[in-house]
C-alpha positions as CSV (number, residue, x, y, z in Angstrom):
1,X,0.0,0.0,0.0
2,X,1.2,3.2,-0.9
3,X,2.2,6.0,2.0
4,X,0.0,9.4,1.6
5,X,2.0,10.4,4.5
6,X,5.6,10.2,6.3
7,X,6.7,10.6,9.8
8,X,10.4,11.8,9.5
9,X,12.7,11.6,13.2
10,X,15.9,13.6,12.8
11,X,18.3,14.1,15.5
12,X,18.4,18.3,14.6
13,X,17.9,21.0,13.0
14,X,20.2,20.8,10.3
15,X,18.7,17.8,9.1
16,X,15.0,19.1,9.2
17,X,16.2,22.4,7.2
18,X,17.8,20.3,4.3
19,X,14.5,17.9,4.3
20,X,11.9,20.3,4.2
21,X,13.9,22.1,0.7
22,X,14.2,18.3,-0.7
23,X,11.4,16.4,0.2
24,X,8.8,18.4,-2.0
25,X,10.9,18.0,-5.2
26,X,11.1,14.3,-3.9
27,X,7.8,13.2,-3.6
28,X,5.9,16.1,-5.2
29,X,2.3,16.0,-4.0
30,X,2.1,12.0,-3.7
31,X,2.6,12.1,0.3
32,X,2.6,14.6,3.2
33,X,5.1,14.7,5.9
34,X,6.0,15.6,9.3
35,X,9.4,16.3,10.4
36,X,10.0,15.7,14.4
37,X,13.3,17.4,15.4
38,X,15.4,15.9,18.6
39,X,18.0,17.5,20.6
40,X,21.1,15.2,18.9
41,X,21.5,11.4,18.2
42,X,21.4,10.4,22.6
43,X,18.1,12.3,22.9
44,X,16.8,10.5,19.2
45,X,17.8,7.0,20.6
46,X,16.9,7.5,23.8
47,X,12.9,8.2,22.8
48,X,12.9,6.1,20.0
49,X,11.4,3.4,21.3
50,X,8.5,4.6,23.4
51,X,7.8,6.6,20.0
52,X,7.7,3.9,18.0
53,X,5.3,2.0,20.7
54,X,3.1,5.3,20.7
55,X,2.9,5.4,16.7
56,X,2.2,2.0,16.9
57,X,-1.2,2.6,18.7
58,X,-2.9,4.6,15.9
59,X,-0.8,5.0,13.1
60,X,-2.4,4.4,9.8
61,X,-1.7,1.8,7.5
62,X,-0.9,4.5,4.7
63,X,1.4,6.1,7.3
64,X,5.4,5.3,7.0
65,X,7.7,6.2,9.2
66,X,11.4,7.8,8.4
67,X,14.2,7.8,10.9
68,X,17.2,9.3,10.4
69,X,20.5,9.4,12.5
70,X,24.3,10.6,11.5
71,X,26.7,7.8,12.1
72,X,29.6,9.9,13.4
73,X,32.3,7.6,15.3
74,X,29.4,5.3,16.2
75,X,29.6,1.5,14.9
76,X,27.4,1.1,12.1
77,X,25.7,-2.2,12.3
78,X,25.4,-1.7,16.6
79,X,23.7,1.6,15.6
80,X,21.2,-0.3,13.0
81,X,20.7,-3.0,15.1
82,X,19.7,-0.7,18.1
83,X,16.9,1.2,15.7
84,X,15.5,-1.8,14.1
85,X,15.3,-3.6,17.7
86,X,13.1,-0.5,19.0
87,X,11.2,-0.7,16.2
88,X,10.5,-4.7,16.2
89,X,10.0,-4.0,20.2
90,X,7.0,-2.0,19.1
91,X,5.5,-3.4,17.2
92,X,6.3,-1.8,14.0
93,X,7.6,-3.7,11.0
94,X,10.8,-2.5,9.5
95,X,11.8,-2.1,5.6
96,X,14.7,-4.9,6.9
97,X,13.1,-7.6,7.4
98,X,11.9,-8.2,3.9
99,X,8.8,-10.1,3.1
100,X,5.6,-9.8,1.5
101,X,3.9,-7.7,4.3
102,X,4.4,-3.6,3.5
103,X,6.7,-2.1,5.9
104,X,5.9,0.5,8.8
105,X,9.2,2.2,9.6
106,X,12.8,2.2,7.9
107,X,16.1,3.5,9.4
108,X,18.6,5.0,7.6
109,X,21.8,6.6,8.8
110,X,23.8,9.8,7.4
111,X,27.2,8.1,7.1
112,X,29.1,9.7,8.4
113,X,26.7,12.7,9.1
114,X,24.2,15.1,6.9
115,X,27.0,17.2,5.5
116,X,28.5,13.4,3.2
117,X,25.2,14.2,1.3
118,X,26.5,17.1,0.2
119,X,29.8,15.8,-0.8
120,X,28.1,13.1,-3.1
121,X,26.4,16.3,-4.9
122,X,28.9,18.8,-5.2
123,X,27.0,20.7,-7.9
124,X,24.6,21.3,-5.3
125,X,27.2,22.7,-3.2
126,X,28.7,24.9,-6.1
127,X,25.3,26.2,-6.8
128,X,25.0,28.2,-3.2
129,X,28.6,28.6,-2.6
130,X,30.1,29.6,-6.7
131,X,33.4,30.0,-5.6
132,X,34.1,26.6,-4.4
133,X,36.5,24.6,-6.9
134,X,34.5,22.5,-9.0
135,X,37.3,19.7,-8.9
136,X,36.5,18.9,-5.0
137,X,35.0,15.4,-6.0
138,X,37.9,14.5,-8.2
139,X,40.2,14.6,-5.1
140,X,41.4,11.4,-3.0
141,X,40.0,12.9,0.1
142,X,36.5,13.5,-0.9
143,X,36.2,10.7,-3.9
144,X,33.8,8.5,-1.4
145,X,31.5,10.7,0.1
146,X,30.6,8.6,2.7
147,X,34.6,7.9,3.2
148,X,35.8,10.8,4.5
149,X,37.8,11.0,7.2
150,X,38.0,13.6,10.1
151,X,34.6,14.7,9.9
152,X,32.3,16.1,7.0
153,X,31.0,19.3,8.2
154,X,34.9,19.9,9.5
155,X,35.7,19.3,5.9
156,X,32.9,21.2,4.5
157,X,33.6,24.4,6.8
158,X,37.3,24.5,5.7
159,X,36.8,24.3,2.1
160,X,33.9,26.7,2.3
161,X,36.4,29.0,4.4
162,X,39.1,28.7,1.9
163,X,36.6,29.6,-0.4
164,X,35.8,33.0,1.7
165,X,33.1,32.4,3.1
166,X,31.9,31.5,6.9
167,X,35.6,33.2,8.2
168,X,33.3,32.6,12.1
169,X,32.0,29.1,11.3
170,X,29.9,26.9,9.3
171,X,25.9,27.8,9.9
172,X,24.9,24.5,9.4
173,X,21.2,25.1,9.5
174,X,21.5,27.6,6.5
175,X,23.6,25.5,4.3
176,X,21.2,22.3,5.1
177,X,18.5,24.8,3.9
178,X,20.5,26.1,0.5
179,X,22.1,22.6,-0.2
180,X,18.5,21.4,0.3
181,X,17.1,23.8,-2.4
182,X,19.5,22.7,-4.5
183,X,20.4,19.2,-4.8
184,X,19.9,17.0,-7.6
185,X,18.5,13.6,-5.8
186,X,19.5,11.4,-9.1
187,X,23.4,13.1,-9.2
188,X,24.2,12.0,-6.0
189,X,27.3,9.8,-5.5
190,X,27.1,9.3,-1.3
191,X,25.7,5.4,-0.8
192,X,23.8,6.4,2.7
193,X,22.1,9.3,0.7
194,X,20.7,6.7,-1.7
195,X,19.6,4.6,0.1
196,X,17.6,7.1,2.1
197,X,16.1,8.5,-1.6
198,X,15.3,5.3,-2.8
199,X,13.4,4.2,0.6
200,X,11.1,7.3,0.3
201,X,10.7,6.6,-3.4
202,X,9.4,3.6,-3.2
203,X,7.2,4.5,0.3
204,X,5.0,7.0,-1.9
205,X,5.0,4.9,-5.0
């Protein structure tokens, strides 16, 4: 059954920001969706559970629900594990586990965090900030979006500075919101990105 309606749980703002630029050109007017905002990835996992057991009480059967966490240092399998667990404690059947029956919630993780997706669309990135160097992707260090080391939004903020802008630090909510605006879901190179896409894809479809 197709979803007329999403339930997105994002650890902050930044995340929330970029969604609500990309989700319309995502899904055009084929669902609706709410985006829940927590304070960081603890306070997320912490409540994800009891959520999931209070969706799980009334949520429609054309109702899917979206979560979304950054990896950061955090082992990615433990992380996944933990999610779908609080999920199948609830109740709620995850994309996962495969099968005939539709799925009520997936889990997808920003590896390492929201700011690889931009990586994996650099275009995106060159059209809010022009004066970044186009040849950023062709690099060793940012090849993989979902590879690079020493933190994404470190290695966002020092390229963007180089490039003369942010000299007192990256506002992360207002590049979520112009990278948002701006990216091109089908150019996207960063594996954790889609995988996301194609999840939401195919809950509206």
């Amino acid at each position: 059954m197709r979803a007329e309606h999403l339930e997105i749980l994002v650890e902050e703002p930044s995340m929330e920001a970029f969604l609500k630029e990309l989700l319309p050109r995502l899904i055009g007017d084929r669902a609706t969706f709410s985006i829940h905002v927590h304070q960081g990835k603890p306070d997320l996992l912490a409540k994800l559970e009891p959520r999931l057991r209070g969706y799980a009480r009334w949520l429609p059967e054309t109702h899917r629900i979206v979560v979304i966490v950054d990896r950061d240092d955090t082992d990615c399998q433990k992380l996944k594990q933990g999610m779908e667990q609080a999920a199948a404690n609830a109740g709620l059947r995850t994309r996962s586990v495969g099968g005939s029956a539709p799925w009520r919630v997936v889990n997808r993780i920003a590896i390492e965090e929201l700011e690889a997706w931009y990586f994996g669309e650099w275009n995106a990135v060159r059209r809010v900030y022009g004066k970044v160097p186009e040849a950023i992707p062709r690099q060793a260090a940012y090849r993989f979006p979902d590879a690079i080391e020493g933190g994404t939004w470190e290695a966002l903020e020092r390229i963007l500075q180089r490039a003369g802008y942010f000299s007192a630090g990256l506002p992360k909510v207002e590049c979520a919101r112009g990278v948002g605006m701006n990216i091109d879901p089908v150019a996207s190179t960063s594996p954790s990105f889609i995988v996301f896409r194609d999840a939401v894809i195919e809950a509206v479809s």
